[in-house]
VMD Tcl script that builds the backbone (N, CA, C; Angstrom):
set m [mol new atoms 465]
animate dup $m
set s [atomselect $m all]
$s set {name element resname resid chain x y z} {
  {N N UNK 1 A 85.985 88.205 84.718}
  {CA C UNK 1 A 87.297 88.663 85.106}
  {C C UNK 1 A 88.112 89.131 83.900}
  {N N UNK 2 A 87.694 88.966 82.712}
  {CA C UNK 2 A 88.657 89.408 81.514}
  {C C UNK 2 A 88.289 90.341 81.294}
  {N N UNK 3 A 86.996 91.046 81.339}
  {CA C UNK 3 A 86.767 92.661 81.191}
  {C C UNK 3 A 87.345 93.743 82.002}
  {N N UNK 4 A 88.570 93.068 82.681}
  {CA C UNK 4 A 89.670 93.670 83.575}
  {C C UNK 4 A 91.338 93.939 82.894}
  {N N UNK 5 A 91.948 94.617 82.518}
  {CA C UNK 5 A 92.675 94.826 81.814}
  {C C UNK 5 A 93.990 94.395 82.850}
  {N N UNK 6 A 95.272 93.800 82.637}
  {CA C UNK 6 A 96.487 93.975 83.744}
  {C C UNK 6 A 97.536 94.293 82.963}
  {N N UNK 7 A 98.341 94.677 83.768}
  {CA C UNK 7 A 99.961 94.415 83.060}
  {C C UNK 7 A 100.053 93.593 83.264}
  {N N UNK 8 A 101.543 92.740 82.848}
  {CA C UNK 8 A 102.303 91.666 82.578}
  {C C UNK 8 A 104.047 91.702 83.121}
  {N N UNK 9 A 103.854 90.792 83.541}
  {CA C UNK 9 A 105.344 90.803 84.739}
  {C C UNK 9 A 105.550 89.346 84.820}
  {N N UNK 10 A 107.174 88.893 84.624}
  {CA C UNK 10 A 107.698 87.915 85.040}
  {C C UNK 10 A 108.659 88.120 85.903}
  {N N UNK 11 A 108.134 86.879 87.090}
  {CA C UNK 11 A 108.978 87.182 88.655}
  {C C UNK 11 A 110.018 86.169 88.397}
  {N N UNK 12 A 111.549 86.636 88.757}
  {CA C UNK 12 A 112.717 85.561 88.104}
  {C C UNK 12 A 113.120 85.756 89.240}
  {N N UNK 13 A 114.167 84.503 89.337}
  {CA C UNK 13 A 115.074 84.676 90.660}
  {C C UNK 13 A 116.075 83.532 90.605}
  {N N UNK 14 A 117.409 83.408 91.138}
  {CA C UNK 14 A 118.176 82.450 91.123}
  {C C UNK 14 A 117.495 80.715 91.888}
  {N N UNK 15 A 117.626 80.038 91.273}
  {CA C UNK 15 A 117.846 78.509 91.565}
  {C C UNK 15 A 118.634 78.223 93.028}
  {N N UNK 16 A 118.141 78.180 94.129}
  {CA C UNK 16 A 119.279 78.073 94.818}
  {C C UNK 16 A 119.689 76.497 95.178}
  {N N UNK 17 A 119.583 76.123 94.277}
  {CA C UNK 17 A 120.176 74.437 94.471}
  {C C UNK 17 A 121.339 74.707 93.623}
  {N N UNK 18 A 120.637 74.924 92.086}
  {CA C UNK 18 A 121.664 74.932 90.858}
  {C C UNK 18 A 122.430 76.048 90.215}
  {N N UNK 19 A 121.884 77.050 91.103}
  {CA C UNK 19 A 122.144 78.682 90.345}
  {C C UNK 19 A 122.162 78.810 89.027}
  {N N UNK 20 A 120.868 78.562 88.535}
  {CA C UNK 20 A 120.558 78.592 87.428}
  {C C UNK 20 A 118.999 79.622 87.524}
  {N N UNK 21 A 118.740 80.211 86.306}
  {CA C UNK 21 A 118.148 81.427 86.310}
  {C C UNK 21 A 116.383 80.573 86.232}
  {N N UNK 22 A 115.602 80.996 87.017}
  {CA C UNK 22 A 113.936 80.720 86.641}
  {C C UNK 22 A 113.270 82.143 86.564}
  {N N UNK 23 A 112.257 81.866 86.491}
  {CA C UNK 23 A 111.012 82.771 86.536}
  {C C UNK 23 A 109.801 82.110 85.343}
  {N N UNK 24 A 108.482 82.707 85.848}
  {CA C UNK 24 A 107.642 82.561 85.408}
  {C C UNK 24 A 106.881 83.776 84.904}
  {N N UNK 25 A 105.541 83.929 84.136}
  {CA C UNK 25 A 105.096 84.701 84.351}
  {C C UNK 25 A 103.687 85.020 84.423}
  {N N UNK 26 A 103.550 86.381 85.482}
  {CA C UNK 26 A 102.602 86.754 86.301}
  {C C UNK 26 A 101.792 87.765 85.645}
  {N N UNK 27 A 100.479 87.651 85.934}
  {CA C UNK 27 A 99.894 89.275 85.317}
  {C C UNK 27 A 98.775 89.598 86.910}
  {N N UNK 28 A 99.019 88.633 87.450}
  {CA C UNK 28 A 98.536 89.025 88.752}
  {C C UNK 28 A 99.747 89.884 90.233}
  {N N UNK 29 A 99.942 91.458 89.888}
  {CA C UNK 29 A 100.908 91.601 90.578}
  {C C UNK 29 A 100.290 93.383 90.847}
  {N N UNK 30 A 100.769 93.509 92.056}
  {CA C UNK 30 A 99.762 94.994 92.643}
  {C C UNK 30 A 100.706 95.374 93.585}
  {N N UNK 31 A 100.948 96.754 93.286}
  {CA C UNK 31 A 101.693 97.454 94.388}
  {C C UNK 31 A 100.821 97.790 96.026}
  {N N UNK 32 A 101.543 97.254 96.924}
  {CA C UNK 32 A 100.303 97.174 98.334}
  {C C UNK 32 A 100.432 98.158 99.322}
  {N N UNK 33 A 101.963 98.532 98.987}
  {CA C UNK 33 A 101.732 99.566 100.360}
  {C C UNK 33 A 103.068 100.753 100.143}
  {N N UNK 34 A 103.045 101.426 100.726}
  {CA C UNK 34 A 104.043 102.759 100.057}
  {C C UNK 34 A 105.383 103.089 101.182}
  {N N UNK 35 A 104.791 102.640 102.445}
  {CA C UNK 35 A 105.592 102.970 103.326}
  {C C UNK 35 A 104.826 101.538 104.514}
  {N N UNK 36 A 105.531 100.202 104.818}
  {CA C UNK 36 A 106.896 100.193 104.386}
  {C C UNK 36 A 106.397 99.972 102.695}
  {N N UNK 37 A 107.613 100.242 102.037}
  {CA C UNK 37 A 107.110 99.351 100.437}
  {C C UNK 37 A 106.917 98.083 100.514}
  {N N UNK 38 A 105.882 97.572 99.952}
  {CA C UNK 38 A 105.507 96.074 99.777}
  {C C UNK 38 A 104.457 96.054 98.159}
  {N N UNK 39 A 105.013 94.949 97.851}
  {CA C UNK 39 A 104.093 94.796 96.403}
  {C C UNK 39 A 103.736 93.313 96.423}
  {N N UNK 40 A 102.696 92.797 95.788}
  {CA C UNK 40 A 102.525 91.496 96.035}
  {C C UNK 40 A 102.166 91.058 94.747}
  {N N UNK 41 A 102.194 89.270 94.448}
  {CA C UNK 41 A 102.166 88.142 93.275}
  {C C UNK 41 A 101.315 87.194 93.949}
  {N N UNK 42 A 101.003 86.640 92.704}
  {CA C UNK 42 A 99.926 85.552 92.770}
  {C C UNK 42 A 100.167 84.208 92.014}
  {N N UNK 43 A 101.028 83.242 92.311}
  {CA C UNK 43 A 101.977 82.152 91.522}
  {C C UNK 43 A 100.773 81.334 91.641}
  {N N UNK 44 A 100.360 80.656 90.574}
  {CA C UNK 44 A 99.272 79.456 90.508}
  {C C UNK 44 A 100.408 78.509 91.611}
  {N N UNK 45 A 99.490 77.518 91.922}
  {CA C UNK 45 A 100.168 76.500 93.156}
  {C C UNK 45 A 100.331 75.653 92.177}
  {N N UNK 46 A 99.721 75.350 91.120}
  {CA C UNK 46 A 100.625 74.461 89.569}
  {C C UNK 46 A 101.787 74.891 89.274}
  {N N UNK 47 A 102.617 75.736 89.460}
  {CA C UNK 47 A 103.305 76.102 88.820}
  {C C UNK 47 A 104.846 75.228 89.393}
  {N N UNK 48 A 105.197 74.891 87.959}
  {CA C UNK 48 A 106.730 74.421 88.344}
  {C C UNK 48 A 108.100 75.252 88.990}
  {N N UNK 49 A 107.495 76.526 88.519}
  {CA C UNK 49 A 108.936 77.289 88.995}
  {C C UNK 49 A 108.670 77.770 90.287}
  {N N UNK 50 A 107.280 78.397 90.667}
  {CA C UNK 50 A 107.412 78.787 92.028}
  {C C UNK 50 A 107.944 78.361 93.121}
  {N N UNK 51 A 107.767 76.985 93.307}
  {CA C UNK 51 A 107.966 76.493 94.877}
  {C C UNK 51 A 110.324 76.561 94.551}
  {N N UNK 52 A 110.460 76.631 93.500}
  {CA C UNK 52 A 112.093 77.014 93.510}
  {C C UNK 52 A 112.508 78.492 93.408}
  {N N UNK 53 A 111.712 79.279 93.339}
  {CA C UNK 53 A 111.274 80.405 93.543}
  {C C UNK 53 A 111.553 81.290 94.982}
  {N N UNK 54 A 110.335 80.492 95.470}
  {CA C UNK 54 A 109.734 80.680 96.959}
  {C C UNK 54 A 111.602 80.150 97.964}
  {N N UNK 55 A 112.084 79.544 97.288}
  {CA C UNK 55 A 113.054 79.080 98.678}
  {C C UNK 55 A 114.350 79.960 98.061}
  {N N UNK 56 A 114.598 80.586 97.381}
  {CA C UNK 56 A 115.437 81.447 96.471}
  {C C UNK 56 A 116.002 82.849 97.823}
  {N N UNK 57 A 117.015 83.704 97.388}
  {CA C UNK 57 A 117.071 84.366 98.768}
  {C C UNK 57 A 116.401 85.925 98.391}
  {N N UNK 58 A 116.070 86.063 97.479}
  {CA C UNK 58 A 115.109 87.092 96.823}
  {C C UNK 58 A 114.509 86.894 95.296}
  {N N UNK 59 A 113.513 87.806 94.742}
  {CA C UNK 59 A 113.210 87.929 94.220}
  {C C UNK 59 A 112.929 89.503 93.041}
  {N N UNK 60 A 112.842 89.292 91.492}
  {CA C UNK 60 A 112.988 90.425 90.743}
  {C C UNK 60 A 111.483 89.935 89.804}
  {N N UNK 61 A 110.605 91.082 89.732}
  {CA C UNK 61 A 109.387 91.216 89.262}
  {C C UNK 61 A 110.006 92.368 87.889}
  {N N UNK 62 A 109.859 91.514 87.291}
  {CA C UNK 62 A 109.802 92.608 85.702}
  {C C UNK 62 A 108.617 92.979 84.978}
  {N N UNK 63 A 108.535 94.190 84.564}
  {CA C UNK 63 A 107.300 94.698 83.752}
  {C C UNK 63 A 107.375 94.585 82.568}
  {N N UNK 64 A 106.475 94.167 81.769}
  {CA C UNK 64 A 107.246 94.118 80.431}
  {C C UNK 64 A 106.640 94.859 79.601}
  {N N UNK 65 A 107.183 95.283 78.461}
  {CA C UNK 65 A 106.721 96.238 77.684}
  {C C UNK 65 A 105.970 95.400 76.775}
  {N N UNK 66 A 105.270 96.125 75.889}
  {CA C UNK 66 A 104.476 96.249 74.601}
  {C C UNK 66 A 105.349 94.739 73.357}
  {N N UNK 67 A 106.775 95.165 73.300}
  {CA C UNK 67 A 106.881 94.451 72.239}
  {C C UNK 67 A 107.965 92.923 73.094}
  {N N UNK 68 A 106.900 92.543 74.291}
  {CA C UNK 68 A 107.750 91.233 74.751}
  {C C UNK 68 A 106.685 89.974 75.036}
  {N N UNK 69 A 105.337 90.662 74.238}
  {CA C UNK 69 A 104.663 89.449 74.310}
  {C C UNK 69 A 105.598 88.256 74.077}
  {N N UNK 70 A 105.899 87.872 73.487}
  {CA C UNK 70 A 106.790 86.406 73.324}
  {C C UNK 70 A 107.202 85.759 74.052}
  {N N UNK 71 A 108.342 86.881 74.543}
  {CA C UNK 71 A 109.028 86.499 76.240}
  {C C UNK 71 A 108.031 86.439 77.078}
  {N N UNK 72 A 107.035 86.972 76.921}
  {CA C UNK 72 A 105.565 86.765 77.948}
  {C C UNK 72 A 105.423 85.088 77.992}
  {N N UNK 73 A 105.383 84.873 76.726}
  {CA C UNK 73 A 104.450 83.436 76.642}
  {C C UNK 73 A 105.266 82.083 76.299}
  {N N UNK 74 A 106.727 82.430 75.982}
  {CA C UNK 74 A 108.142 81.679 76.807}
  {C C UNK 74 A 107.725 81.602 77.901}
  {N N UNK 75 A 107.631 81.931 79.378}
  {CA C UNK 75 A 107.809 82.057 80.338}
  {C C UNK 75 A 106.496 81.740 81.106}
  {N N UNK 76 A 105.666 81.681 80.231}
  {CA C UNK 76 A 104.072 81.040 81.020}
  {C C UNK 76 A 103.823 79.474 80.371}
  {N N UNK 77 A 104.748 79.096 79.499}
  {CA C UNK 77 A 104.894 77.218 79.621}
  {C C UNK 77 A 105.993 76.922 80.374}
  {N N UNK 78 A 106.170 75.845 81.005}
  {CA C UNK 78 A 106.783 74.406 81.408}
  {C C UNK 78 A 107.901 74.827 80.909}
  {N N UNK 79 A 108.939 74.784 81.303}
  {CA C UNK 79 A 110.284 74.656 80.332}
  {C C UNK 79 A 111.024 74.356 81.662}
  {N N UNK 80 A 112.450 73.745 80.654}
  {CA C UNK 80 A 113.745 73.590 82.074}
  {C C UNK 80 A 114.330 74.578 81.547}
  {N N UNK 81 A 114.604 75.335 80.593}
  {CA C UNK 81 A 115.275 76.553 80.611}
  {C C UNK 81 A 114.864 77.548 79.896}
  {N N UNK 82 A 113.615 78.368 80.504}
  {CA C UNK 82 A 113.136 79.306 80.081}
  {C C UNK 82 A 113.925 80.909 79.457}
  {N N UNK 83 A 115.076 80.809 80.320}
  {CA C UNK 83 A 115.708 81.875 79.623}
  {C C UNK 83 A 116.576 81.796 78.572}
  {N N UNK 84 A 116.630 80.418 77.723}
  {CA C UNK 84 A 117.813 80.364 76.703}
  {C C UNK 84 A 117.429 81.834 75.777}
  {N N UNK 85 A 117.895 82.084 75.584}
  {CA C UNK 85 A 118.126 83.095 74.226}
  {C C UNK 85 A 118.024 84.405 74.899}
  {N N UNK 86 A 117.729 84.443 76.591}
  {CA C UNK 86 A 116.474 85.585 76.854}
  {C C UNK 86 A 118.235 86.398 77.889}
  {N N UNK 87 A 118.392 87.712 76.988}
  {CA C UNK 87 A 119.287 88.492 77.942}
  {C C UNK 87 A 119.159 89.185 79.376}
  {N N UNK 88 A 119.796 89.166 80.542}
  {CA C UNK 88 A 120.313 89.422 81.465}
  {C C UNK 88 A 120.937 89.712 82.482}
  {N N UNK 89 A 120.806 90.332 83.596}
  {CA C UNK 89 A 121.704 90.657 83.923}
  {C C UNK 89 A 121.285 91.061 86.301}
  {N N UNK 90 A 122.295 90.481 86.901}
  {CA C UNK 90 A 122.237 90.059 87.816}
  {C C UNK 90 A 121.335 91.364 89.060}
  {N N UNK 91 A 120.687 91.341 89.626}
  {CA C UNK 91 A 120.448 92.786 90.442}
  {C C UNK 91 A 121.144 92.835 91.575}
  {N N UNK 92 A 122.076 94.226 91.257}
  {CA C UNK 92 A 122.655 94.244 92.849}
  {C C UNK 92 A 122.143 94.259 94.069}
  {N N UNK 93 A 121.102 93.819 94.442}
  {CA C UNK 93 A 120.988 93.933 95.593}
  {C C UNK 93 A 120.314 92.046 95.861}
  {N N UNK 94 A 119.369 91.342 95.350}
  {CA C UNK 94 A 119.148 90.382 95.516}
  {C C UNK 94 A 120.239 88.580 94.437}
  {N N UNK 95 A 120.100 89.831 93.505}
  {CA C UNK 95 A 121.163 88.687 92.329}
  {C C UNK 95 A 120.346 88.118 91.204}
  {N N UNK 96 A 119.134 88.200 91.579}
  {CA C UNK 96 A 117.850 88.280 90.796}
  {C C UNK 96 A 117.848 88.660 89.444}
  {N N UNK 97 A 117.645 87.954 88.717}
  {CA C UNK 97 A 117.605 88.122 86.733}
  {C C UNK 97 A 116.282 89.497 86.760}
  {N N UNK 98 A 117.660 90.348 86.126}
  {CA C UNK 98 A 116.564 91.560 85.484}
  {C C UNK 98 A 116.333 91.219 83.906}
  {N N UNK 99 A 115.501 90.823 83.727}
  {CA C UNK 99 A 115.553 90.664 81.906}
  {C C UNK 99 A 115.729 92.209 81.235}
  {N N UNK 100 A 116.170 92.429 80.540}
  {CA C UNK 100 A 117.006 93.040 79.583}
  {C C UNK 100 A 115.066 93.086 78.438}
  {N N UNK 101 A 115.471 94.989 78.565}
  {CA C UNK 101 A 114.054 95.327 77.790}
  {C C UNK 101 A 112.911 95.528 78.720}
  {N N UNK 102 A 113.231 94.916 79.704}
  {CA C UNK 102 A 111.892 95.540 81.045}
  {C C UNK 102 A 111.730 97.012 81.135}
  {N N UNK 103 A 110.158 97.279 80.801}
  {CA C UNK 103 A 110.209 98.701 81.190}
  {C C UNK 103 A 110.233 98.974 82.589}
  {N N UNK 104 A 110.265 98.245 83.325}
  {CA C UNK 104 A 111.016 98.536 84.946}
  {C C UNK 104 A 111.345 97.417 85.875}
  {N N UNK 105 A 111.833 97.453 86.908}
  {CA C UNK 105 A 111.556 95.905 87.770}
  {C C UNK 105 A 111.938 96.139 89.085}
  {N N UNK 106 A 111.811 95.602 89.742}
  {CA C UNK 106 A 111.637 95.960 91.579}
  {C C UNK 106 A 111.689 94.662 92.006}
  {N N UNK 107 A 113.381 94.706 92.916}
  {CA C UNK 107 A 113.753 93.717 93.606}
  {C C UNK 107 A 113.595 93.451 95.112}
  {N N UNK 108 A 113.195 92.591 95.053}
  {CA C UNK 108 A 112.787 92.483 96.724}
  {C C UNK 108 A 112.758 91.083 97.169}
  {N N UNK 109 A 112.473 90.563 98.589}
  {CA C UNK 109 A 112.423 89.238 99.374}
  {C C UNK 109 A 111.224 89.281 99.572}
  {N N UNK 110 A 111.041 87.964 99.826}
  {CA C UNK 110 A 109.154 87.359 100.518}
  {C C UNK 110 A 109.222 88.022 101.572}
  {N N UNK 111 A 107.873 88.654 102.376}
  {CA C UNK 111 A 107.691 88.621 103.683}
  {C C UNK 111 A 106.812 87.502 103.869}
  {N N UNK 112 A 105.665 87.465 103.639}
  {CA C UNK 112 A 104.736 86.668 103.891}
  {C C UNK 112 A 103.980 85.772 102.463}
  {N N UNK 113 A 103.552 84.707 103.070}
  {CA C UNK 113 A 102.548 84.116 101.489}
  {C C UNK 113 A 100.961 83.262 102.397}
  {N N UNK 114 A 100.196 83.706 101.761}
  {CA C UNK 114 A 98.791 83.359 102.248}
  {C C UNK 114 A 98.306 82.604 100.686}
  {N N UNK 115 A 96.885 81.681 101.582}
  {CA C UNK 115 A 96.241 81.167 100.559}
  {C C UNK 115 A 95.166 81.729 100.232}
  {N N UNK 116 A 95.243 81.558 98.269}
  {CA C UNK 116 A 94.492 82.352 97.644}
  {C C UNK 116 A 93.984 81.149 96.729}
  {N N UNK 117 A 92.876 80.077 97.205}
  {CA C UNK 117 A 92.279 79.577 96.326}
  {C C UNK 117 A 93.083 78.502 95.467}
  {N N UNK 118 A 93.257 78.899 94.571}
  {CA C UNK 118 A 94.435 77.590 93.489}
  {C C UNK 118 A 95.514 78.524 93.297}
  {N N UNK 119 A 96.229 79.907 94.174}
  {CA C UNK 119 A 97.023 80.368 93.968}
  {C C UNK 119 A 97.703 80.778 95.109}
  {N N UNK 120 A 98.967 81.158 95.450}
  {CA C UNK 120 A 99.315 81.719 96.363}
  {C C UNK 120 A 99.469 83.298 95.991}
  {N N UNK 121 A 98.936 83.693 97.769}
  {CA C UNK 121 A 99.804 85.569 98.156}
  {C C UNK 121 A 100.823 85.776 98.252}
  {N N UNK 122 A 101.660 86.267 97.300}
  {CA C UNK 122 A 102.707 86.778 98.172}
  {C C UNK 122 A 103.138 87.903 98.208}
  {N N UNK 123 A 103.597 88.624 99.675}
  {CA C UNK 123 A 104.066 90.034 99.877}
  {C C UNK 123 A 105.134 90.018 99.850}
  {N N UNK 124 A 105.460 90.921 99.055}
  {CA C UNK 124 A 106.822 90.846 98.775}
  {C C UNK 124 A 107.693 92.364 99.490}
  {N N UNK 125 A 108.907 92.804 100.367}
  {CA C UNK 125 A 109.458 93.435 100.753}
  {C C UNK 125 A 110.385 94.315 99.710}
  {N N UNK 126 A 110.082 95.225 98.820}
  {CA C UNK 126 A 110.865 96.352 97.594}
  {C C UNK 126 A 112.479 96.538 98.331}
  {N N UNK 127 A 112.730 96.237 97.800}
  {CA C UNK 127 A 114.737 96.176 98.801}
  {C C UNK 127 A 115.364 97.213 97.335}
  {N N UNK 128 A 115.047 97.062 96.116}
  {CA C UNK 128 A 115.305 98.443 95.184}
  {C C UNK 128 A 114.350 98.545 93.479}
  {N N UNK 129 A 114.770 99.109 93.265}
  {CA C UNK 129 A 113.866 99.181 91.734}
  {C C UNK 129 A 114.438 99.920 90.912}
  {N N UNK 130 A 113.941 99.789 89.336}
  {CA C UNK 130 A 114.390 100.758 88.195}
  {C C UNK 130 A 113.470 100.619 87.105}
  {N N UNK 131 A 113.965 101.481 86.245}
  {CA C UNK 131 A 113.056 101.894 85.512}
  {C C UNK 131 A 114.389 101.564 84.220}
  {N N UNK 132 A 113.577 101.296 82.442}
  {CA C UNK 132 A 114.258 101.543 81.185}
  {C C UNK 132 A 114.969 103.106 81.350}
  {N N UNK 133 A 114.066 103.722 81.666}
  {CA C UNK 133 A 114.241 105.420 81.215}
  {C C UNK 133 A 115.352 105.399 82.187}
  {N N UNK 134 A 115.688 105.099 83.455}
  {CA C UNK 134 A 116.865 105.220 83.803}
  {C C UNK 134 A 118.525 104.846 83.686}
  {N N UNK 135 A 118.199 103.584 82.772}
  {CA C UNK 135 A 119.198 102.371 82.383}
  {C C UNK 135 A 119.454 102.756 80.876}
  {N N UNK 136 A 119.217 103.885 80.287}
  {CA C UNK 136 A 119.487 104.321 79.210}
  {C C UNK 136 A 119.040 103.637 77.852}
  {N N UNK 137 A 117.723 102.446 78.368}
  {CA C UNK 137 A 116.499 101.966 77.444}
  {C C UNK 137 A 115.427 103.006 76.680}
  {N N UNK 138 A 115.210 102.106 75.799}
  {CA C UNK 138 A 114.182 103.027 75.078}
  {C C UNK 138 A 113.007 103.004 76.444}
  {N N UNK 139 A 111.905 103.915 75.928}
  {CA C UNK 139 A 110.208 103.680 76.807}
  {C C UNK 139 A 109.595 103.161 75.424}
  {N N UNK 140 A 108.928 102.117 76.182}
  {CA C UNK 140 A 107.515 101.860 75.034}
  {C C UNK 140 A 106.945 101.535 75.679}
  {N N UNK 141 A 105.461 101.525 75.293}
  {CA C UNK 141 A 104.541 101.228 76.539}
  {C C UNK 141 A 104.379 99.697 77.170}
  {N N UNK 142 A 102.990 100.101 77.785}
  {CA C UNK 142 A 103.345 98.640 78.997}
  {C C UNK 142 A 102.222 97.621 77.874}
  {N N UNK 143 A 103.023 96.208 78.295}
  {CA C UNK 143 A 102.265 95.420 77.545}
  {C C UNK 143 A 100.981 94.971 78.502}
  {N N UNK 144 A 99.475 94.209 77.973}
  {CA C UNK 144 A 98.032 94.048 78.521}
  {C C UNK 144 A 97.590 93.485 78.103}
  {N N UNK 145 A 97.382 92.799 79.215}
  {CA C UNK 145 A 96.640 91.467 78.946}
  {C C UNK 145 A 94.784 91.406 79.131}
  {N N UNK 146 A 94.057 91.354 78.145}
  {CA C UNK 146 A 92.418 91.865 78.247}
  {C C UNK 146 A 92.095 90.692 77.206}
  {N N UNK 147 A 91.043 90.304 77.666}
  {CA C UNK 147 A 89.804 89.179 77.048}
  {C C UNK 147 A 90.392 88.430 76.584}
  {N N UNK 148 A 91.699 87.745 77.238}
  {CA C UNK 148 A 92.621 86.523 76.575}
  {C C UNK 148 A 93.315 87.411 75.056}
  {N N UNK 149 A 94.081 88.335 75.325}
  {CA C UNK 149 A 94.629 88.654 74.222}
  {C C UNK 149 A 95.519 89.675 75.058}
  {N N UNK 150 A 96.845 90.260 73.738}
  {CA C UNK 150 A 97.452 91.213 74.515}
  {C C UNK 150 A 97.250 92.066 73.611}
  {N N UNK 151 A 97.669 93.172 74.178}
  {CA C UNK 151 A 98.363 94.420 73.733}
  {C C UNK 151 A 98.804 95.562 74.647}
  {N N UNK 152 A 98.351 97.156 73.801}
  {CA C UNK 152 A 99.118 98.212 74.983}
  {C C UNK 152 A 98.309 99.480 74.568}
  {N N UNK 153 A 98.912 100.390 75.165}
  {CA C UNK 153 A 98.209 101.796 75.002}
  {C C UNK 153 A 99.839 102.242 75.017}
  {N N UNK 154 A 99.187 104.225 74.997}
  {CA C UNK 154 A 100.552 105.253 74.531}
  {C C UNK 154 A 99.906 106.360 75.843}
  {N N UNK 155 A 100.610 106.924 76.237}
  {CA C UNK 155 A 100.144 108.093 76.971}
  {C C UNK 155 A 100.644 109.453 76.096}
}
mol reanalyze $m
mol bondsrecalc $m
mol representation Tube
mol addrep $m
């Protein structure tokens, strides 16, 4: 399975006990359908943040670029506050933490979640999206995750 290259995406979303900001992060994430839009994640069932996640009233999937390995690997340990230091900012439509430096992110609600082994499905419903290049961010490329290591390419 590592001779498979992915992007890298952390799915954030408000706390709805504490309204406090989570997310984790994912490199298991695939756009599923075009019309209606639906894109789907794959949260290990270990994971501490998902199941506060999952009861949240939406959700924001960020892509991350080339130079956020870090924030990548912040966000794939254990922490109670994964976003200290990490800038943001609310999405109008779910409320959902867009991290700041995403080369794009797409906000949306659960429709459905199926079992996947030691992970969950979930389909997720696109309610809006954006891109750096539109938010007046630089582009750099997408960061990749291959044979337990990262990096990126240039087009």
């Amino acid at each position: 399975m590592g001779h498979f290259a992915t992007g890298v995406s952390i799915v954030t979303a408000i706390d709805a006990d504490t309204g406090k900001p989570l997310g984790f992060t994912a490199q298991s994430f695939l756009s599923l359908s075009i019309d209606p839009p639906l894109v789907a994640v794959s949260p290990a069932l270990a994971s501490s943040s998902w199941p506060k996640i999952a009861k949240a009233d939406g959700l924001c999937i960020n892509i991350l670029g080339a130079d956020q390995e870090a924030l990548c690997r912040g966000f794939a340990t254990p922490s109670d506050d994964k976003f200290a230091g990490v800038g943001w900012r609310a999405s109008h439509t779910t409320g959902a933490p867009i991290i700041d430096g995403s080369l794009a992110w797409i906000d949306g609600r659960i429709e459905a979640t199926y079992p996947g082994g030691d992970h969950e499905i979930v389909v997720i419903s696109v309610l809006d999206l954006g891109e750096a290049t539109s938010e007046g961010g630089g582009v750099a490329g997408p960061l990749l995750f291959y044979r337990a290591g990262f990096g990126s390419f240039s087009v």
